[in-house]
C-alpha positions in Angstrom: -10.4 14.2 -11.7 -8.4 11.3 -10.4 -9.5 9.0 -7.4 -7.6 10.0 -4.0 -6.7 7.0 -2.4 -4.7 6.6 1.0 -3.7 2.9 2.0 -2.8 2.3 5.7 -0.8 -0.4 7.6 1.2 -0.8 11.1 4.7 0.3 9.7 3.9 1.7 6.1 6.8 -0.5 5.0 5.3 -3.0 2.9 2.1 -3.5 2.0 0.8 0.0 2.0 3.9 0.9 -0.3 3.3 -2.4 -2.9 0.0 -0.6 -2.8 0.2 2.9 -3.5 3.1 2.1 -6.2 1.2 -0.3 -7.7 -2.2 1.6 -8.3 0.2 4.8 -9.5 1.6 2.4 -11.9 -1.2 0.7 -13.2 -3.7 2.6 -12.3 -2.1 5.7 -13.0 -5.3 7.7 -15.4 -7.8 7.5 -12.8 -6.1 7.1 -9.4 -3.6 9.2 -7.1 -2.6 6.8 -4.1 -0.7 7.7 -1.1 0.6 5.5 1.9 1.0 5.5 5.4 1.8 3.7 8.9 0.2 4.2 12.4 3.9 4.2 12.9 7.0 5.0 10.3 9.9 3.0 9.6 11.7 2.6 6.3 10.7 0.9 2.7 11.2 -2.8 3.1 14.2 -3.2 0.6 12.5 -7.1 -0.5 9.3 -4.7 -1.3 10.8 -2.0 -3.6 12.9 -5.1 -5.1 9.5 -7.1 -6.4 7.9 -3.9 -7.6 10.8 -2.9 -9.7 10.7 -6.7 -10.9 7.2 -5.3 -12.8 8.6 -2.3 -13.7 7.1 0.1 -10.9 9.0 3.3 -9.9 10.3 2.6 -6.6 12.5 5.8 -6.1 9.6 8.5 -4.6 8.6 5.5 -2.0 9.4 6.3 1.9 7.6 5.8 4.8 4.9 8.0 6.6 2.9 8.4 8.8 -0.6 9.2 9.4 -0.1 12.6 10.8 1.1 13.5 7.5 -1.7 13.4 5.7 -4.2 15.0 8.5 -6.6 16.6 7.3 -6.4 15.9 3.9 -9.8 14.3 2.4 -9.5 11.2 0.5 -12.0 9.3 -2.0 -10.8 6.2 -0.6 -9.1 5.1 2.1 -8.0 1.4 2.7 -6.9 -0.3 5.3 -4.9 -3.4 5.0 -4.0 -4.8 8.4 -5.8 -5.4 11.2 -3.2 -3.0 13.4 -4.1 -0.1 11.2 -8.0 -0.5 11.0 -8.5 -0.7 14.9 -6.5 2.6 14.5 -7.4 4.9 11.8 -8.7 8.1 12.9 -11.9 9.9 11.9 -10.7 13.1 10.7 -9.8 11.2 7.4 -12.3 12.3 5.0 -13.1 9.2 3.1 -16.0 8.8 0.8 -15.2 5.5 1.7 -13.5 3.4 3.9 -12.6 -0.1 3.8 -10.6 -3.0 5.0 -8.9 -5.4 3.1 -6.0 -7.4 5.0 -3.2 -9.0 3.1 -0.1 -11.3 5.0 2.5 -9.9 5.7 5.6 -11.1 4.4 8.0 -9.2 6.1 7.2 -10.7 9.0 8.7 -14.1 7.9 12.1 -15.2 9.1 14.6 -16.0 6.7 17.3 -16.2 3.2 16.3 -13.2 0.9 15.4 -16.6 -1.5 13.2 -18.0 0.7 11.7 -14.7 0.9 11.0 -13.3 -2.4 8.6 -16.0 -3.3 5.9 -14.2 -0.6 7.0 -11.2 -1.3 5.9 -11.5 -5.0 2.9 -13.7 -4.0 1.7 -10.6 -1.6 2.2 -7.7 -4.4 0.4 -9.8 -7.0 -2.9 -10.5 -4.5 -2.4 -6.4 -3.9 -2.3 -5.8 -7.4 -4.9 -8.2 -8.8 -7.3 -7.1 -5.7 -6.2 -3.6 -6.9 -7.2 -4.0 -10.6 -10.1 -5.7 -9.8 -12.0 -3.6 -7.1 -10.8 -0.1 -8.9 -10.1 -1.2 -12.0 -7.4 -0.7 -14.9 -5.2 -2.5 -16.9 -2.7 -5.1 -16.6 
C-alpha cells in the first residue's frame, strides 16, 4: 500500500505543488501525495513551468485548501512554511507530522529570467530532500 502524504503551505501555489508532483513523479511506487494552502489561489505558472522542465505532469495540479482534505488520514503530513505549521489543524491524521521550510521563490520580484533560476533551485532542494528522506529514484 502506498504512503499518503499531504504537503501544506500559505497559498498551495508553489512549493506544496513542486512537492506533491514531484513525489507522484518520482516517487510514484510507494507514495500518493496531495497538496494544500491554509488559503487557495492558483498554480504559480513559473512552478508548473520548471516541473514540466523534468518531465513532471503538471496538468491534474490546482490549488486547495485544507478543508478539502478534512478528515482524511494521512501517513505523512509535511509542512513547508512557517505560515502553514503555526496553522495546521489537529484533525489531520498523520502518523507523522513534520516541518521542513523551503524559500519561497515566488515571492521574489522580477523578469521571468531572473526568476527561473530560484524557481529551479527551490524544486531541486524539494526534490533531493524528497528522495532523500522517503526515498526513490532519480
Amino acid at each position: 500500500m502506498k504512503k499518503q502524504i499531504l504537503f501544506l503551505c500559505t497559498h498551495n501555489s508553489c512549493r506544496s505543488q513542486m512537492a506533491e508532483a514531484l513525489a507522484n513523479h518520482f516517487l510514484d511506487d510507494t507514495c500518493q501525495a496531495f497538496s494544500a494552502g491554509t488559503e487557495s489561489t492558483r498554480v504559480n505558472p513559473l512552478a508548473a513551468q520548471v516541473l514540466a522542465e523534468l518531465g513532471v505532469d503538471t496538468s491534474l495540479l490546482r490549488s486547495k485548501t485544507m478543508d478539502e482534505f478534512s478528515g482524511q488520514r494521512f501517513d505523512h503530513v509535511v509542512t513547508l512554511c512557517g505560515d502553514a505549521n503555526e496553522k495546521c489543524p489537529l484533525f489531520f491524521g498523520g502518523v507523522e507530522r513534520l516541518h521542513h521550510g523551503f524559500e519561497d521563490p515566488s515571492r521574489l520580484r522580477g523578469s521571468e529570467e531572473d526568476l527561473l533560476p530560484e524557481f529551479r533551485r527551490v524544486r531541486d532542494q524539494i526534490k533531493r530532500w524528497l528522495i532523500d528522506y522517503f526515498g526513490g529514484t532519480q
